[in-house]
C-alpha positions in Angstrom: -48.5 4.5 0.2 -47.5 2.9 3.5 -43.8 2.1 4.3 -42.6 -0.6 6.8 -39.9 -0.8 8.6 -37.5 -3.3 10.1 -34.6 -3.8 12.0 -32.1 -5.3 13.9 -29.3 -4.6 16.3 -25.7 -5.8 17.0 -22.4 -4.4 19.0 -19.7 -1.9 17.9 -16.2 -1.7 18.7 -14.3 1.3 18.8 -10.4 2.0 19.0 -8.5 5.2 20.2 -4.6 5.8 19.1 -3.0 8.7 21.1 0.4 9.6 20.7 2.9 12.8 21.9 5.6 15.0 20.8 8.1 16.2 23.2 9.7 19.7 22.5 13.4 20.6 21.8 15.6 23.8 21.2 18.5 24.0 19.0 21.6 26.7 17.7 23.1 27.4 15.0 27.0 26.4 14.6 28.3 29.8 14.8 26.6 30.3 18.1 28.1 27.2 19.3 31.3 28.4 18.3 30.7 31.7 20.2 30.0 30.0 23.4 33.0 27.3 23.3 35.0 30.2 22.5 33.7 32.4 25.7 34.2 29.3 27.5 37.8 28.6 26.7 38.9 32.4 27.0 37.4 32.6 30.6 39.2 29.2 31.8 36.9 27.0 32.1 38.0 23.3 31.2 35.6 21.0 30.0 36.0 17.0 29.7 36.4 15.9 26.2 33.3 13.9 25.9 31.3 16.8 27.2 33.0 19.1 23.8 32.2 15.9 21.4 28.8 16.2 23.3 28.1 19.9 22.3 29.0 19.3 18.9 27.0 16.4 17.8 23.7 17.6 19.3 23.5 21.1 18.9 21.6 21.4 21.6 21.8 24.3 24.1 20.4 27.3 25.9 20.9 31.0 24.5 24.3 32.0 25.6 24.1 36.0 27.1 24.9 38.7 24.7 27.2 40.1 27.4 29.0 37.0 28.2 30.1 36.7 24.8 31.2 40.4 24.3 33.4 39.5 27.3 34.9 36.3 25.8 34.7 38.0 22.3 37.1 41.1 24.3 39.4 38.7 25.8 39.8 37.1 22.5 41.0 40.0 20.8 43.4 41.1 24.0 44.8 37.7 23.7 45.4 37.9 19.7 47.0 41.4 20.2 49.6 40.1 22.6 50.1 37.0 19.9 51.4 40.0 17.2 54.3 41.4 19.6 57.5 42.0 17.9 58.7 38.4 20.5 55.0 36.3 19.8 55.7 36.6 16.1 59.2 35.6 16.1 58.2 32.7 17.8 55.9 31.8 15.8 57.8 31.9 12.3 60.0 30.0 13.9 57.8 26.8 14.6 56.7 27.2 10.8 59.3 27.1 9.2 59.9 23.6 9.4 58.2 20.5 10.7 59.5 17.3 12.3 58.4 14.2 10.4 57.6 11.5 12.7 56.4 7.9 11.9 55.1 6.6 15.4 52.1 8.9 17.4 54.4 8.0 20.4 57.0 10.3 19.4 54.6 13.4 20.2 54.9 13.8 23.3 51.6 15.9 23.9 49.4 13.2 22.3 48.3 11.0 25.3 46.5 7.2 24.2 43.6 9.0 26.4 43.0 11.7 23.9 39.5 11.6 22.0 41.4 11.9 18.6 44.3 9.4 19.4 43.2 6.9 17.2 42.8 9.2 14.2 45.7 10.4 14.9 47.4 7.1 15.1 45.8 5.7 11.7 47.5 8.9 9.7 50.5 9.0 11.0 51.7 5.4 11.0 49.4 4.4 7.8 49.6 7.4 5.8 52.4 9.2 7.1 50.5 12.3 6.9 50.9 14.1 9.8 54.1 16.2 11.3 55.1 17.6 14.3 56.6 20.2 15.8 60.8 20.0 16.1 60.2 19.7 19.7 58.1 16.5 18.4 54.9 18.4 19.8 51.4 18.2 17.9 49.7 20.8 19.3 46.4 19.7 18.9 44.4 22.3 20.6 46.2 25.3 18.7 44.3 26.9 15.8 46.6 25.9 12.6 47.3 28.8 9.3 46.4 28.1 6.1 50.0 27.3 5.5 49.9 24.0 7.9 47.1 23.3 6.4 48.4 23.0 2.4 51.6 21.2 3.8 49.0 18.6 5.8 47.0 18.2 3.0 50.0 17.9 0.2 51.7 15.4 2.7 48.5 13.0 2.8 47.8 13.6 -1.2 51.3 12.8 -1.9 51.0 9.9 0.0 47.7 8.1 -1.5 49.4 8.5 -5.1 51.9 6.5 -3.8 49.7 3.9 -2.2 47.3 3.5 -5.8 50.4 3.4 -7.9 51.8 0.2 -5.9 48.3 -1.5 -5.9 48.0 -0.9 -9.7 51.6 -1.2 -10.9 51.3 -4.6 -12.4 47.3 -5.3 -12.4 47.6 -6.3 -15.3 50.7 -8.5 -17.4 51.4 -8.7 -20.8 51.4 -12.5 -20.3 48.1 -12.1 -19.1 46.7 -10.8 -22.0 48.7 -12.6 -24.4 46.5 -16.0 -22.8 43.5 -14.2 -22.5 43.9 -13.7 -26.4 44.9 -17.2 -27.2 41.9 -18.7 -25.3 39.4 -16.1 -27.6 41.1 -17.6 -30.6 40.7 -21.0 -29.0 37.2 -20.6 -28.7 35.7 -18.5 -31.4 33.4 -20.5 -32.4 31.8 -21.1 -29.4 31.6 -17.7 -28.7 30.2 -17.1 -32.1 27.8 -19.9 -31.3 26.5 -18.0 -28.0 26.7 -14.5 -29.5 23.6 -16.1 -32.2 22.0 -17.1 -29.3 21.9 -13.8 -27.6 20.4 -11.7 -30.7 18.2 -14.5 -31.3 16.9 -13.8 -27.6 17.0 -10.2 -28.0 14.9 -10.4 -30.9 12.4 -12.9 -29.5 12.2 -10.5 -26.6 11.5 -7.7 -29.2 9.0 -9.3 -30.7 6.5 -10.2 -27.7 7.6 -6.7 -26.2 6.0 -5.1 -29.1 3.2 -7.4 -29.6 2.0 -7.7 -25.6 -1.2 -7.5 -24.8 -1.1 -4.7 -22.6 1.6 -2.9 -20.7 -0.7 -1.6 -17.9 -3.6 -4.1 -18.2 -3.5 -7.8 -16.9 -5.9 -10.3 -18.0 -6.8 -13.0 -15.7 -9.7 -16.1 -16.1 -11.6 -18.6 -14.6 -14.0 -21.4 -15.8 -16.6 -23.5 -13.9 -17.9 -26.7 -14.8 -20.0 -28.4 -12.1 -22.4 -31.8 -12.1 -25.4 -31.2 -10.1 -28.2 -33.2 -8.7 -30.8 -32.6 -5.8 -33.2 -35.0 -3.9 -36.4 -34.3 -1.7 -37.5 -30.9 -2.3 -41.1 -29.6 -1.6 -44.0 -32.5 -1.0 -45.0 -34.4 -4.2 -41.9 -33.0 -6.3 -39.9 -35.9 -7.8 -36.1 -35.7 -7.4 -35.3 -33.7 -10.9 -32.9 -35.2 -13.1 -28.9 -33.7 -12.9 -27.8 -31.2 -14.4 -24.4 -29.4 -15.7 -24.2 -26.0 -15.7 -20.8 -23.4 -16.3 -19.8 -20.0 -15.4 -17.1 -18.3 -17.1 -15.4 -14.8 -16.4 -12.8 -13.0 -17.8 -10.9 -10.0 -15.9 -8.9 -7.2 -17.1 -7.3 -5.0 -14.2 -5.9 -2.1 -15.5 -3.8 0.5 -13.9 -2.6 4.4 -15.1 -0.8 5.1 -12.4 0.8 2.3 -10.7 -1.6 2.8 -7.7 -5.2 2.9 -9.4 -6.7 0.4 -10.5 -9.6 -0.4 -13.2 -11.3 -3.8 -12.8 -13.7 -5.2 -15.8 -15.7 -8.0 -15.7 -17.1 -10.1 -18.2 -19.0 -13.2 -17.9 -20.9 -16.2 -19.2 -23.2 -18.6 -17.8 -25.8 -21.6 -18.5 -28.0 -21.2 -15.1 -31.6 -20.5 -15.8 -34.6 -19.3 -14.0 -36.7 -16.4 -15.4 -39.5 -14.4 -13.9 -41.1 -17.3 -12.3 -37.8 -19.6 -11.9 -39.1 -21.8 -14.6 -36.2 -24.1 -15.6 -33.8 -23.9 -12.0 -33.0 -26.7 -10.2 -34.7 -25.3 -7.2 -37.8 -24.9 -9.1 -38.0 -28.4 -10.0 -37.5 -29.2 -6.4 -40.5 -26.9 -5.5 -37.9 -24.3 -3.5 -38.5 -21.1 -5.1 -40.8 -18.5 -5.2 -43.0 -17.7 -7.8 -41.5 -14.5 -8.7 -37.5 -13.6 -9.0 -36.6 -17.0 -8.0 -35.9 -16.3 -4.5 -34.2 -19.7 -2.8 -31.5 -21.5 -0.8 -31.7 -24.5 -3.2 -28.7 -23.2 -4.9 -24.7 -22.9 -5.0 -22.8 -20.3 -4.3 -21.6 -19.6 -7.8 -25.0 -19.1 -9.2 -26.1 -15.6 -9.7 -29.0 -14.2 -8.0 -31.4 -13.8 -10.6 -30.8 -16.5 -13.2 -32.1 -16.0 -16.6 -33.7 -12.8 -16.1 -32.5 -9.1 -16.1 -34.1 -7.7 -13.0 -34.0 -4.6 -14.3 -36.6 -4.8 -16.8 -37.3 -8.4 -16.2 -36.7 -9.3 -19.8 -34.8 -13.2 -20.1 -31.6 -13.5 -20.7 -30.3 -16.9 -22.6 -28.0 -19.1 -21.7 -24.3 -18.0 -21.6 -24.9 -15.0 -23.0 -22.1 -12.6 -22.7 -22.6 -10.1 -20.1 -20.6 -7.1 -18.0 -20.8 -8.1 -14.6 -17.9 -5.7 -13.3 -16.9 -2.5 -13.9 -15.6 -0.7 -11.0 -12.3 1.8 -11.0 -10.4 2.5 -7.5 -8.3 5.5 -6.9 -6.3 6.9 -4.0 -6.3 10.1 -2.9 -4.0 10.2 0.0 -2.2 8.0 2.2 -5.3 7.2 4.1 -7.9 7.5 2.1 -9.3 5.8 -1.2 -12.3 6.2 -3.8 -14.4 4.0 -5.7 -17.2 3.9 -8.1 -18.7 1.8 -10.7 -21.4 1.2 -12.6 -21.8 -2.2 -12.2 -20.4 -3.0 -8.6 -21.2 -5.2 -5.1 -21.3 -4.4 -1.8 -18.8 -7.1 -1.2 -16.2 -5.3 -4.0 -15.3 -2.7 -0.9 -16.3 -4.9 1.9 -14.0 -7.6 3.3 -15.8 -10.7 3.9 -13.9 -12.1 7.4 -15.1 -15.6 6.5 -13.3 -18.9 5.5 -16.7 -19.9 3.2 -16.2 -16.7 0.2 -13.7 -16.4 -2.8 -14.1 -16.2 -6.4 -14.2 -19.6 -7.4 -13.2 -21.2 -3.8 -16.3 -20.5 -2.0 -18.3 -22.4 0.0 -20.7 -25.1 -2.2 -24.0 -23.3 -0.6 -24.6 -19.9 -1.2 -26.0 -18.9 2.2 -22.5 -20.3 3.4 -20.5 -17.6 1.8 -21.6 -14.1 3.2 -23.0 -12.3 6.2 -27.0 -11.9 4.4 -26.5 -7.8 5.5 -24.3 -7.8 2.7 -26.4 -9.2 0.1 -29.8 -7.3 1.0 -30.7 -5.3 -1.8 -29.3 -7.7 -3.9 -25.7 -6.2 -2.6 -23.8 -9.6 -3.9 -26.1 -10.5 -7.1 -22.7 -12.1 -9.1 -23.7 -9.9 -12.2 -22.9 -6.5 -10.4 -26.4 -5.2 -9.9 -26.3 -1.8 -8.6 -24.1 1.4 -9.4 -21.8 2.4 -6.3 -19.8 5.0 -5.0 -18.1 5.0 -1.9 -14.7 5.2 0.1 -12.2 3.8 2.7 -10.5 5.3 5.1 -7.7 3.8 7.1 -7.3 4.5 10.6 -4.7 2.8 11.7 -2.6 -0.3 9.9 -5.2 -2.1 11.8 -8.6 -0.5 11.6 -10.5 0.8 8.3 -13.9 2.2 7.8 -15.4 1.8 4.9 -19.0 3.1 3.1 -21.0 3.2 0.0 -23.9 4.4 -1.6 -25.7 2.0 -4.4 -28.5 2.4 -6.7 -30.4 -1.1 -8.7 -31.5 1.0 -11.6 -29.1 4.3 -11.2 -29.3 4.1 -15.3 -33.3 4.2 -15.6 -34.9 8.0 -15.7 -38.6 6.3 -14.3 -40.5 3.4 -14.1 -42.2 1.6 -16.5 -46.4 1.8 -16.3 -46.7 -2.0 -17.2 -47.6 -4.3 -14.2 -46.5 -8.2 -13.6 -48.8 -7.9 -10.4 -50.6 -5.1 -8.3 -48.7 -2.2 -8.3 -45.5 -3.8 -9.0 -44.6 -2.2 -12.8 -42.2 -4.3 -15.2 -39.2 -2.3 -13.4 -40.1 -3.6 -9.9 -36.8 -1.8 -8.1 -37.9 1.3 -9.6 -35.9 3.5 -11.3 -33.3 6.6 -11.1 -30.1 7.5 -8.8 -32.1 8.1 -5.9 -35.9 7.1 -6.3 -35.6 3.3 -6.5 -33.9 0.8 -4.5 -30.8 1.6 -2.9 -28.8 0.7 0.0 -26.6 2.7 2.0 -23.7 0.4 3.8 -20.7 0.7 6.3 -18.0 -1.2 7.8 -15.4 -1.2 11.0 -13.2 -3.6 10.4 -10.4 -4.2 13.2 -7.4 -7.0 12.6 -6.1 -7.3 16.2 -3.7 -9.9 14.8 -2.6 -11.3 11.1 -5.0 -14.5 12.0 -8.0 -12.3 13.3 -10.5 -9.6 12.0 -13.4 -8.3 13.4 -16.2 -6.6 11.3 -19.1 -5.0 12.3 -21.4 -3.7 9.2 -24.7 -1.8 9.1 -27.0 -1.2 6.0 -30.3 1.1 5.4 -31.6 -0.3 2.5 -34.6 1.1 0.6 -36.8 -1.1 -1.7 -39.5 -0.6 -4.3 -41.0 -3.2 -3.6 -42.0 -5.7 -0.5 -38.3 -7.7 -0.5 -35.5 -8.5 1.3 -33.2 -9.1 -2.0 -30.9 -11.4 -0.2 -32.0 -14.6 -2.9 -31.5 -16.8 0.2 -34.6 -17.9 1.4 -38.1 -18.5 -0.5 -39.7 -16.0 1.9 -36.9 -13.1 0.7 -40.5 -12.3 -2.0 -43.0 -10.4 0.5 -40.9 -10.7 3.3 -43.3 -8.7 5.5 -46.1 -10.9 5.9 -49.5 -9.8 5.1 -48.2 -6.6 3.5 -48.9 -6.6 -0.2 -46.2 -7.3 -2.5 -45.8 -3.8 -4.3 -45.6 -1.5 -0.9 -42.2 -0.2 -1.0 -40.2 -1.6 2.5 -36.9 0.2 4.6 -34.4 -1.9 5.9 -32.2 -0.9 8.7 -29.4 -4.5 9.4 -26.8 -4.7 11.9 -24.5 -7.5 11.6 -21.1 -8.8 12.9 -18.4 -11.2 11.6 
């Protein structure tokens, strides 16, 4: 059996993100410690925004072990001179009592220059929680005993219950509640009024609560009535009388877990056709070909195959209820996301970039709406032809590449022996997941901006039979000239948007 092949070419456009990390070392607080210790011991005087500095970042070299056995050394020298009999005299001294003072100006080793002045300022003159020494000195860069610290802490405690018990003395007055009472007397039956109007809500709210129709499925419609009439046509056709035709579908999108989602499709319509397009407007205007109804004579919300199920190429009647979607979408990281379906398009996972295509809003022609790589194969049939599988993957919050594999008749184990021509069998896209016709699609799609995308899509598509499947043009029905209509053709497409 010979194979054809035919193809055509386009441009690609590829974008590169590169981004770097720059390296840094911390310490831990105890070795920070260590080292402003070591540094105070041996003299050296830092600026205070250098100390605020060290202790916000953390951020340092390793200090030397030996350097900080030194300062460590010093340390205890200068702690064993603190315990003589004269030191520790001193030292009960000053603790014995503190100065209260009610200005910061009063300590006269607090300087307005100080990093900690305004602290400083705020709890002594607005809490009254801080006392100095009876020389009215602070001492702020002496190490304090637990002692200071209880009588600091008491003092500011002390304080605070003093400040909420002035604020909430008199929040609230007896007179106060005595009017608040009078006014519920005053206006009980109002209240009683409103009250019945609350449970009456509640129990309305109840009620359609527990009767809903779903609380993780969403059902959404659309309905379309249209008036059509053609003129001209092929030689020696009269213009055919109008016509008015419907389509009606039904979705229900249905999500588990807040980020899947289940889509299924059910639809109705009065368009007709059949094997040989008997009964279509563009048969009466002489358009279409004599087998699968191939044409352009036809609006964008017809479906490809009118009146017939290509799949066995029995008729199917008017508005007849049928499953045209059934596709479920799932994520699997951040970047990345799964679909399948058994009845699915090529246009469910591919964006369409163009003005002319949208359920319902499309353009009037159907050759207007999409880019005719999508639809080969019969990739946008409107009654979800083929079984697909297939992913996305997003780049960048600006680029995406997408892919899918599809199968016509994925659910048929062979093709039938009967024969509606020469070797073309009563299942003319063959049959089986991987034996009959099939196309294989991908898509870049780059949004340099919110009012631009770019896509560029290719397609290897595989058929049974000698068609393009697009249903656009008469000549999609032994497309390759001269080849006989039941030699099976390859596709390779390349197209841009």
């Amino acid at each position: 059996m010979n194979k054809h092949l035919l193809a055509s070419s386009g441009g690609v456009i590829l974008l590169c993100l590169i981004s770097g990390v720059l390296p840094v070392k911390a310490i831990t607080n105890a070795e920070l410690n260590d080292q402003k210790l070591a540094n105070t011991k041996d003299g050296i005087n830092k600026t205070n925004s250098e100390t605020i500095l060290a202790d916000e970042l953390l951020l340092t070299d390793n200090t030397n072990q030996q350097d900080l056995s030194s300062a460590k050394a010093q340390q205890n020298n200068a702690d064993t001179k603190l315990d003589s009999p004269t030191n520790s005299a001193q030292t009960q001294q000053t603790s014995d009592a503190f100065a209260q003072v009610t200005s910061v100006s009063q300590l006269s080793d607090v300087q307005p220059t100080d990093w900690a002045f305004q602290a400083l300022q705020s709890l002594v003159e607005r809490y009254g929680c801080i006392a100095g020494y009876p020389n009215l000195t602070y001492r702020g860069d002496r190490a304090m005993t637990r002692y200071e610290f209880a009588a600091g802490l008491n003092a500011c405690l002390e304080r605070i219950n003093e400040l909420i018990a002035t604020a909430t003395a008199d929040l609230v007055k007896k007179e106060d509640l005595a009017t608040l009472q009078k006014l519920q007397e005053q206006f009980a039956a109002e209240l009683a009024t409103l009250r019945g109007r609350v449970d009456a809500l509640e129990g309305r709210t109840a009620q359609l609560e527990a009767n809903q129709f779903s609380t993780t499925t969403k059902l959404s419609g659309e309905v379309i009535i249209a008036a059509l009439a053609a003129t001209g046509g092929a030689s020696g056709r009269s213009d055919p009388n109008p016509i008015l035709v419907n389509r009606v579908r039904l979705n229900l999108t249905t999500s588990f877990t807040g980020k899947d989602l289940l889509i299924t499709g059910l639809q109705a319509h009065n368009f007709l056709g059949g094997v040989s397009g008997q009964g279509s407007l563009q048969n009466s205007l002489g358009l279409s070909s004599d087998l699968l109804s191939a044409s352009s004579a036809r609006t964008s919300f017809e479906p490809q195959f009118p009146g017939l199920n290509v799949k066995d190429l029995s008729n199917v009647g008017a508005n007849n209820l049928e499953l045209y979607k059934l596709l479920y979408i799932f994520p699997v990281s951040n970047k990345l996301t799964l679909f399948a379906g058994t009845a699915a398009e090529t246009s469910d996972a591919f964006p369409a970039i163009t003005p002319f295509y949208g359920e319902g809003q499309e353009s009037i022609s159907r050759f207007g709406g999409l880019n005719p790589v999508l639809r080969v194969s019969g990739g946008t049939s409107g009654s979800g032809l083929a079984s697909a599988a297939g992913f996305i993957y997003s780049i960048s919050p600006s680029l995406d590449f997408r892919a899918l594999y599809g199968s016509v008749n994925a659910n048929l184990p062979e093709k039938s022996p009967n024969e509606v021509a020469p070797d073309v069998s009563n299942t003319p896209l063959g049959g089986g997941l991987f034996s009959g016709s099939s196309v294989i699609a991908a898509q870049l799609t780059f949004k340099p901006s919110r009012d631009l995308d770019i896509g560029l899509n290719y397609s290897h598509s595989y058929h049974e039979i000698n068609i393009l499947g697009t249903g656009l043009i008469r000549n999609d029905i032994g497309a390759l000239a001269g080849v006989p209509l039941g030699t099976p053709v390859q596709l390779n497409s390349v197209g841009g948007r």
